[in-house]
C-alpha positions as CSV (number, residue, x, y, z in Angstrom):
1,X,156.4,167.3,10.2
2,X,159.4,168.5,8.7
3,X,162.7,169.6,11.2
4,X,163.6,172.6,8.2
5,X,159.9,174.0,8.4
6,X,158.7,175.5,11.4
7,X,155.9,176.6,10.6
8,X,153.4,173.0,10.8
9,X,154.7,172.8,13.9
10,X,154.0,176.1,15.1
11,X,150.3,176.2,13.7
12,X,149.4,172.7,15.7
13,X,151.1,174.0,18.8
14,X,149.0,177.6,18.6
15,X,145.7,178.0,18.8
16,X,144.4,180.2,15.8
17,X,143.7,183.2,18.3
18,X,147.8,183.5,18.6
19,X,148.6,183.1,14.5
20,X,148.5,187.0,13.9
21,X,150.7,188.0,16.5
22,X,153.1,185.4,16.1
23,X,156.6,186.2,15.2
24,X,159.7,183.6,14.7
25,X,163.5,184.5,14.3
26,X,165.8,182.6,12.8
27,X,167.0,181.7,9.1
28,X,163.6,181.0,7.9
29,X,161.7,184.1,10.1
30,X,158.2,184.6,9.2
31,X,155.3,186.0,10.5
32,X,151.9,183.9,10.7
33,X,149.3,185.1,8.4
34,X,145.8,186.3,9.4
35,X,143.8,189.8,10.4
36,X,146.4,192.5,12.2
37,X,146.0,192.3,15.8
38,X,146.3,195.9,17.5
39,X,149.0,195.4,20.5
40,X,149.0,198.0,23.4
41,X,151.5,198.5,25.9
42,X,151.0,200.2,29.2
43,X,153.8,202.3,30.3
44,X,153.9,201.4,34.0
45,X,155.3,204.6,34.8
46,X,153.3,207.4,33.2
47,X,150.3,204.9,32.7
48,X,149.9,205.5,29.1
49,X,148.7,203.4,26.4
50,X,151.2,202.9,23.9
51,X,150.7,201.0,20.5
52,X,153.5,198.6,19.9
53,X,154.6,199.5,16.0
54,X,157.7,199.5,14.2
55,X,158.2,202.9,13.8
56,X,157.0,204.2,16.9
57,X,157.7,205.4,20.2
58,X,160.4,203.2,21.6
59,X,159.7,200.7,25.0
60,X,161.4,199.5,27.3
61,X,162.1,196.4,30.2
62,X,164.3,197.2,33.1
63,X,166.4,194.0,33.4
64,X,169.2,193.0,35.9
65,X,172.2,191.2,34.0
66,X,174.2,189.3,36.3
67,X,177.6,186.7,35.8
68,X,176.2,183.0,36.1
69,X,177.4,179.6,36.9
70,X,174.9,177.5,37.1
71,X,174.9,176.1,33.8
72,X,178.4,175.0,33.8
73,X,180.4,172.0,33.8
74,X,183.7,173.3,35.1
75,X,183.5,176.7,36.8
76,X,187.5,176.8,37.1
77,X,188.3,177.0,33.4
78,X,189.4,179.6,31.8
79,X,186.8,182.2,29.8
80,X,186.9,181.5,26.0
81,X,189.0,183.7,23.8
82,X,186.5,186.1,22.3
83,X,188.5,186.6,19.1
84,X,188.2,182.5,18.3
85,X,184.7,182.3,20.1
86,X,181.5,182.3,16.9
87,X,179.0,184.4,18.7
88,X,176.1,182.4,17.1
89,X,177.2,179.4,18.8
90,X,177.3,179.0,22.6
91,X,179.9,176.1,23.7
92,X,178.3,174.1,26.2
93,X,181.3,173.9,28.3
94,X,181.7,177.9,29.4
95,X,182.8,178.4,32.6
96,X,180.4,181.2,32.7
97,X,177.4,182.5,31.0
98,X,174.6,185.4,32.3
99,X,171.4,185.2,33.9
100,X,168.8,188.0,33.0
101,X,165.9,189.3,35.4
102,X,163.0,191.5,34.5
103,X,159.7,192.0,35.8
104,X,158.4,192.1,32.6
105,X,157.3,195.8,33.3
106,X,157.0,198.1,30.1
107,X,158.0,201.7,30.1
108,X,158.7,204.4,27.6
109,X,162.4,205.3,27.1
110,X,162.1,208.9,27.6
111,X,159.8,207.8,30.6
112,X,162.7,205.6,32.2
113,X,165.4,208.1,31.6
114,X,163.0,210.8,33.5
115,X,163.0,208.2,36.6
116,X,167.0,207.3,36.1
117,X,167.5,211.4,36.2
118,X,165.3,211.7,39.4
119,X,166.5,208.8,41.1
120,X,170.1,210.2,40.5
121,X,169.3,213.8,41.6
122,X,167.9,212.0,44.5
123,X,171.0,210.1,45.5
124,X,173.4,212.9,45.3
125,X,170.7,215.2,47.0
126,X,171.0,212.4,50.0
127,X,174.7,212.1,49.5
128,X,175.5,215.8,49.8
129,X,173.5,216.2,52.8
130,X,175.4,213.5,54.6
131,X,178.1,214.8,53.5
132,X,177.7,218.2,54.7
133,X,176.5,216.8,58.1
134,X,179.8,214.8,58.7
135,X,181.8,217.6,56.8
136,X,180.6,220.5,59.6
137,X,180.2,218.0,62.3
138,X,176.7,218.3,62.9
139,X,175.7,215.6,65.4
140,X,171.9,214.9,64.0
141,X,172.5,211.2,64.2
142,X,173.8,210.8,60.2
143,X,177.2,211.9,60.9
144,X,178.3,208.8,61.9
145,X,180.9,209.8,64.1
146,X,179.2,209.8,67.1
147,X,180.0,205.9,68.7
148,X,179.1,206.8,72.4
């Protein structure tokens, strides 16, 4: 097995049910050959079925992107100058990298940004109403004024 060919090495380490959805990035990309393989999505907040295609309806993972240490040698150094920093090469002395989360959950876009708009209505619905309670002094408990 060749290092500069991926692709003997992908087809012993795949069973043959996998080939036709198999994708690899890189400088020599490819996809494996063999019948098209429908792929369906379901979007876990409207419930639809959804076929994955290039052109089509766009999905989306909720993820949480967070500041990480835990790969690094020296969390005290200083961050890398992005102007002299090549962004296909990761040193393996940052003082910092990221760590992403996700479920793994698929939704639609347009599905998501309903839920973001609702959740934000939501918020300032609940904030208002606070608001209002401590702005008028109503002692219904949320006011928070009330230390007795």
């Amino acid at each position: 097995m060749s290092r500069e060919d991926p692709r003997p090495f992908l087809a012993i380490s795949c069973p043959s049910s996998c080939d036709s959805a198999l994708v690899c990035v890189g400088p020599r990309r490819w996809r494996a050959r063999g019948g098209e393989r429908r792929q369906m999505e379901m979007c876990i907040l409207c419930h639809e079925a959804q076929e994955i295609l290039p052109d089509g309806t766009t999905m989306v993972l909720a993820a949480f992107v967070q500041r990480s240490t835990v790969m690094s040698k020296n969390r005290k150094r200083p961050p890398h100058n992005p102007e002299s920093c090549d962004p296909l090469f990761m040193h393996p002395d940052l003082s910092f990298g990221t760590h992403t989360g996700s479920c793994g959950h698929i939704m639609h876009s347009h599905c998501w940004q309903r839920s973001l708009n609702i959740n934000d209505a939501n918020r300032e619905e609940k904030y208002n109403s606070v608001y209002e309670a401590v702005l008028h002094g109503a002692d219904d408990g949320m006011s928070g004024l009330d230390y007795g």
